[in-house]
N, C-alpha and C positions, 0 to 999 in steps of 0.2 A: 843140199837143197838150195834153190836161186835164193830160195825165201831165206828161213830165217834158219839158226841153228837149233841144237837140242838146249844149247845156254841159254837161247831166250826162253825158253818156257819153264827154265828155272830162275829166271829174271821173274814171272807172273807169279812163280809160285812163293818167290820171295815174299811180293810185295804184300800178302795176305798175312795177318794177324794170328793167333791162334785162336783154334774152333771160332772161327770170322762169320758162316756160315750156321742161322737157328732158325729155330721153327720147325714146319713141316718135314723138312730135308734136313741133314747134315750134314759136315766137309769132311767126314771122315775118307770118305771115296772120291773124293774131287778131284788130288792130285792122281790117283791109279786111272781112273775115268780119262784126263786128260793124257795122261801118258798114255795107255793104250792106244787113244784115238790118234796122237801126236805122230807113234809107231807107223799105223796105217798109211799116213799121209805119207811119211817116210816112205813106205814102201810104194805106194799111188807113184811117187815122184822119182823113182828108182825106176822103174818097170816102164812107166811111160814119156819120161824126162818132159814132161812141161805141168805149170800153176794149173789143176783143175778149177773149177766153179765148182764149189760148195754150195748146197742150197740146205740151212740149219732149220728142219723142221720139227721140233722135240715141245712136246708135251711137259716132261717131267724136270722141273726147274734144276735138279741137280745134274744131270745128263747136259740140259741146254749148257748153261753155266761152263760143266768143265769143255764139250766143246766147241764153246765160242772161244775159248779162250786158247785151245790146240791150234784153231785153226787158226787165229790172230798169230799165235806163233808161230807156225809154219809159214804165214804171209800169203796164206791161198787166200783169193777174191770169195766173201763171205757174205752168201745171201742169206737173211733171216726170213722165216716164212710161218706165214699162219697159222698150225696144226686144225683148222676150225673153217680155210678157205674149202670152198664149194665148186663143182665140176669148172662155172663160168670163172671162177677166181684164176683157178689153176693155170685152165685155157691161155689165159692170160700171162702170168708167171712164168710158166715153159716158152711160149713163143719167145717172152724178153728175153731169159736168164738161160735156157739150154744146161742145164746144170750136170758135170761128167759124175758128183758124189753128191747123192742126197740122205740126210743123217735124220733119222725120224721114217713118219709115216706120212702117206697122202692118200684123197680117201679119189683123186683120181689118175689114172696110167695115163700119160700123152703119147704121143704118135710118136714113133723113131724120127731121131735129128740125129745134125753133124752136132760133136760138143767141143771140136778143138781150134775151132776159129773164132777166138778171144778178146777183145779188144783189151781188159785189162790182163797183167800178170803179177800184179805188186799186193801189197798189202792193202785191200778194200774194203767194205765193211757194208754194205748196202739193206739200209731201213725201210721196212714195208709205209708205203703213206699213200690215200685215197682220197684223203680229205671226203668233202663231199662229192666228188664228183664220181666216185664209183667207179673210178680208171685206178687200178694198181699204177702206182710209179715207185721207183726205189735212188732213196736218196745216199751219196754215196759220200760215204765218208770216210776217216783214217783213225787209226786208235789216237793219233796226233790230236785231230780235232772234236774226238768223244773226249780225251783228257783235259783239252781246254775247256769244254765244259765244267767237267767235275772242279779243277782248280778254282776255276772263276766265281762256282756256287763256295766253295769253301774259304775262299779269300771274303766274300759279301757276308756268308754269316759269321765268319770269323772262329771256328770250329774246326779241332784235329782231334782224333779222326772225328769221320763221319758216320754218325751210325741209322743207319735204314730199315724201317718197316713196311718191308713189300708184299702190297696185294694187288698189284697191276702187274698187266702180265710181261714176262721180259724181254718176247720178239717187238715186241714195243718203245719205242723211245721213252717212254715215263715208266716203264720200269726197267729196262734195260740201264740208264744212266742212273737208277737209283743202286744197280750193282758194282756200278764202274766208282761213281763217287767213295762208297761205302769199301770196296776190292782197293784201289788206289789209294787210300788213307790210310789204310791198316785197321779201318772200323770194322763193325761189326755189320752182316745183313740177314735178317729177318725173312722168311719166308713164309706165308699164311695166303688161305685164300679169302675173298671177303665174303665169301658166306661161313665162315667161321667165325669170324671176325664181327660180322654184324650177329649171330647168336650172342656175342661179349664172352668168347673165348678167347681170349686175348693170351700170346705169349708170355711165361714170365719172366719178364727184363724190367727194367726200373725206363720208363716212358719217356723222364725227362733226360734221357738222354737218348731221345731218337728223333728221325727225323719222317713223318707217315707221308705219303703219297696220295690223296684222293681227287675224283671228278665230283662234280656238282651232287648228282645222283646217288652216288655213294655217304657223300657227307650227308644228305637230307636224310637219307632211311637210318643212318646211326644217329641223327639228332633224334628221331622218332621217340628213342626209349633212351630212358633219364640215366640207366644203367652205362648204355655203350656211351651217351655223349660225356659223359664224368670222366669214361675211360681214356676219352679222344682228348680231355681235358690237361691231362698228366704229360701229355708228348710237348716235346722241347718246341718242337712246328708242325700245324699241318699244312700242307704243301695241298695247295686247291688250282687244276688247271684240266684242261683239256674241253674245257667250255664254259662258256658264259656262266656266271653265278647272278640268282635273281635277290633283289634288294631282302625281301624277307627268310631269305635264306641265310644271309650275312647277318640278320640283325637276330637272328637262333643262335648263331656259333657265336655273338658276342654277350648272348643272355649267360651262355654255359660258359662263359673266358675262355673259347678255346680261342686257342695261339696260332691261327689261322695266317697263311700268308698266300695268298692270290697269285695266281705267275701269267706269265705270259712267254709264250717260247710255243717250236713247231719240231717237225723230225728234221726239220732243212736244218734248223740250229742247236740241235742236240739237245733238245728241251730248253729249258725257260731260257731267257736275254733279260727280263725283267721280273721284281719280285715284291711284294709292300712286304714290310718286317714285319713279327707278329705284331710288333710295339704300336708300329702305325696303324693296324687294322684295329686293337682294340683301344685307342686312341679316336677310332670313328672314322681313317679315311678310305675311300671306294674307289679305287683304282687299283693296276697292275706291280704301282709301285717304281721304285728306280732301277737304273739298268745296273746286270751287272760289268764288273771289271772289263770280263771279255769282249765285252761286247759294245757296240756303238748301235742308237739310233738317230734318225732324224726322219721328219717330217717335212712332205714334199706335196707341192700341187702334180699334177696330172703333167706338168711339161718337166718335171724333176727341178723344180728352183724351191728351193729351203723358203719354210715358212716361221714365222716367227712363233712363241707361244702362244698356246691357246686356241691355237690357228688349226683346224680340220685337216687332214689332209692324208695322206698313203703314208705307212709308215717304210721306212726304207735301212736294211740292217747290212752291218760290217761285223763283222764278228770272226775272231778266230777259232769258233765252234761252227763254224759255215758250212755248211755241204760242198765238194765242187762240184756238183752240179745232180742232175738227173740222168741214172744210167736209160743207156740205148746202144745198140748195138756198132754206134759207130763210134763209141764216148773217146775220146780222147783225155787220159789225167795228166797232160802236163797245162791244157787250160785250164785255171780255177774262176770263176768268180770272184769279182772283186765284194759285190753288194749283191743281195738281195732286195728285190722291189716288191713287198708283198700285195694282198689284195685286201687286207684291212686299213681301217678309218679308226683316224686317232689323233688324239695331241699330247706332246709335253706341256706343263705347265712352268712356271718361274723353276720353281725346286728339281725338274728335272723326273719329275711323278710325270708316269705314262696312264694315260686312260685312252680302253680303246672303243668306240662306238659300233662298228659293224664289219661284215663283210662288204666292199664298196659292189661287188656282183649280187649280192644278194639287195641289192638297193630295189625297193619299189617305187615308180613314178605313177601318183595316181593325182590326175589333175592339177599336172604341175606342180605337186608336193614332191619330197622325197621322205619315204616311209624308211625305216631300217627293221628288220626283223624281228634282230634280237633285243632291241629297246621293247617292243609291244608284247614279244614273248613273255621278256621277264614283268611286266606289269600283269601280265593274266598268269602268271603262274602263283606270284605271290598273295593274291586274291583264296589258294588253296580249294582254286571250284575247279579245277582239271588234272588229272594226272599224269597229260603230256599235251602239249602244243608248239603248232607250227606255224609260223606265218609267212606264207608265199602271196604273190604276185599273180593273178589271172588277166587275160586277153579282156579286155573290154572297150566296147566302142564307143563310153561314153565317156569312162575316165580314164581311160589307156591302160591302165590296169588297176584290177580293184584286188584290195586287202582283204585277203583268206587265209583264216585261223581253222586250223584242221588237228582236230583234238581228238583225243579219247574219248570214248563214252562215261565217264562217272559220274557223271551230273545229269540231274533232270531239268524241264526247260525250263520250270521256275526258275532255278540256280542260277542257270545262264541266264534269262532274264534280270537277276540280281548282278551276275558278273557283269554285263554290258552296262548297266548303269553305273558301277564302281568304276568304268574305265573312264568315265564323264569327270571323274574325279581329279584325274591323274595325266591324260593323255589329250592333247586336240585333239577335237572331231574327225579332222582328216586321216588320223592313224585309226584312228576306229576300225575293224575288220566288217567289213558288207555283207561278208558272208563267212558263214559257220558249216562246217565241214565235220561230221563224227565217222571215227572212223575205229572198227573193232578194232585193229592191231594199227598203229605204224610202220609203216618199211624200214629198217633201216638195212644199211650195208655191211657186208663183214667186219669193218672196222668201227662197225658201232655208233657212225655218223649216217645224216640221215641224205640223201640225194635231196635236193630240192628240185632238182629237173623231171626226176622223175615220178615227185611228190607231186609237180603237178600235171604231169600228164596221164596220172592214177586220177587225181580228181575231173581234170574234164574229161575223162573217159567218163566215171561215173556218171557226169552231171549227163553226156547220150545218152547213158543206157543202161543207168541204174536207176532206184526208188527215190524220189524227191524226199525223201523223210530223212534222207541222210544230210538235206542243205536246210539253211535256215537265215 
């Protein structure tokens, strides 16, 4: 094969521990699983002599697992995919990716394409990421630059092996790199889902030697009950990312000492660049924490000229867990990227602690102020009088855009009434939201983030030609 030989995927199977693989699934079947699948490609590559596109769409973590890891061997271009995208998703995904083997299920058929007119043929690795904007893009990476991750996280915490409790799902970068970490060390990985998991089913391992994965969301509903948060308590770190955490949320996980550690990282960088130790977090500080080994930040104005500490500005990353870029159908991999410019607002301080303030697109100009979002989110969230909130930016002709808070219904107006004056507390006036939005459900997007484009063009539709009971 161009790619790789049948040695390297006794190189992978090397590198695992014994019974490396608990919980849910087992590794009993890992290495057969992988071989089997390994065979196939063999034969794919015999019969038709060129790298297919993979497109790895598996539900069942031990299945995904052994063949991400075939096809890492083989060196076929490895799309990761959904199992949970939706006709429009799909739409989407087939036009990029043309995919000649799809491993799993999809819940829709596309139209017949050509599939052998390929721009990569090497060893790829391509991560689903939407962010907010509800555009599928896949970010392309190498097992090179997933393992510079891993290293980089185990060089910062200073821990061999690695050992991981994963309930995030693994076509995902946070928990996809929670197997690679845990797989490359020779540790141990944990597999559970988190509705097991918040019942306080908990595997039986000894805690303090693991490492758990959670989003904001997750850790709130486990601080809920005194049972699970005790449990969260035991683990060596909790690793908290994939969105903004609200102040009284941090000051719950430092009631119960959990060992909580904030990150900050995307699918472009193979999960976190930045990390606070538990030490610092339950020491009181509120930030992303310092970067790790791999990786390099700085902060920059708008014309890219370095800004000193303290100093506001786009945060800008070097990293040798970098993407080389965003696939497309013309991608060329001998350019990489030297840097990434992202679209968050941040500073380092003296020490080298990153905190980051917002999305800079997500910025609202309302009368010559500049609002940020996620600062007034997390102030109404921790108030505990909504059970989800948004804050976008509307067309307005008096303030250019006026601040709307588009929540859930949990509250009655009294509530809110009490809420809006606690924010007098805490916030200027000018962040204030003008307007109040209830809404039954929120939209979000298949990957679990919410569009704010089209959060607000749901509300001013409403506001034509829905019931005014819904604004306030």
């Amino acid at each position: 094969m161009n790619c790789l030989t049948r040695n390297h995927l006794q190189y992978f199977f090397d590198l695992a521990a014994d019974h490396w693989l608990l919980g849910e699934v087992e590794a009993a079947d890992f290495n057969q699983i992988a071989q089997d699948q390994f065979n196939q490609f063999h034969q794919f590559f015999n019969t038709y002599h060129y790298c297919p596109y993979v497109l790895l769409v598996e539900s069942r973590p031990l299945q995904f697992l052994a063949r991400f890891i075939a096809a890492v061997a083989a060196g076929f271009p490895l799309f990761l995919g959904n199992p949970y995208w939706q006709k429009q998703e799909w739409q989407q995904v087939f036009t990029q990716v043309q995919p000649d083997i799809i491993l799993g299920e999809v819940s829709f058929q596309p139209l017949q394409f050509e599939t052998c007119n390929h721009p990569l043929s090497g060893h790829f690795i391509m991560i689903p990421t939407g962010g907010t904007s509800g555009q599928i893009k896949f970010a392309v990476h190498t097992w090179k630059t997933l393992t510079a991750s891993a290293q980089g996280f185990q060089q910062y915490f200073q821990r061999s092996p690695i050992n991981s409790y994963c309930t995030l799902p693994l076509y995902h970068v946070s928990g996809l790199m929670q197997f690679i970490r845990s797989f490359t060390s020779g540790g141990k990985l944990v597999i559970q889902s988190f509705k097991t998991v918040q019942s306080g089913n908990f595997i039986d391992i000894d805690p303090a030697n693991f490492f758990i994965s959670l989003v904001p969301t997750q850790l709130q509903r486990l601080l809920q009950n005194p049972q699970t948060a005790h449990c969260l308590s035991q683990f060596h770190t909790v690793l908290l990312g994939g969105a903004p955490a609200w102040p009284t949320l941090l000051e719950q996980a430092r009631y119960y000492q959990i060992r909580l550690a904030p990150t900050y990282g995307m699918t472009e960088t193979a999960s976190q660049i930045a990390t606070l130790k538990p030490e610092d977090f339950l020491s009181g500080y509120q930030n992303s924490g310092q970067i790790l080994p791999h990786a390099q930040i700085k902060i920059v104005n708008p014309k890219g000229e370095d800004l000193t500490p303290n100093q506001v500005g786009l945060v800008e990353i070097k990293s040798d867990s970098l993407m080389l870029g965003y696939y497309h159908k013309n991608f060329d991999h001998n350019i990489r990227i030297n840097s990434f410019k992202t679209d968050d607002l941040g500073y380092l301080d003296e020490l080298g602690f990153l905190t980051i303030i917002g999305r800079n697109s997500h910025k609202i100009i309302t009368g010559g102020e500049n609002v940020f979002p996620e600062e007034v989110e997390a102030v109404i969230r921790a108030t505990g009088q909504v059970k989800e909130v948004f804050v976008i930016g509307l067309p307005d002709g008096e303030w250019g855009q006026l601040v709307t808070a588009v929540y859930s219904p949990s509250i009655s107006q009294t509530q809110l009434d009490f809420l809006k004056k606690k924010l007098t507390e805490t916030l200027c006036k000018y962040k204030h939201p003008k307007l109040w939005v209830a809404l039954d459900k929120i939209p979000y997007n298949p990957q679990g983030k919410v569009n704010r484009q089209s959060l607000k063009a749901l509300v001013q539709s409403l506001k034509l030609h829905s019931n005014e009971s819904n604004f306030c």
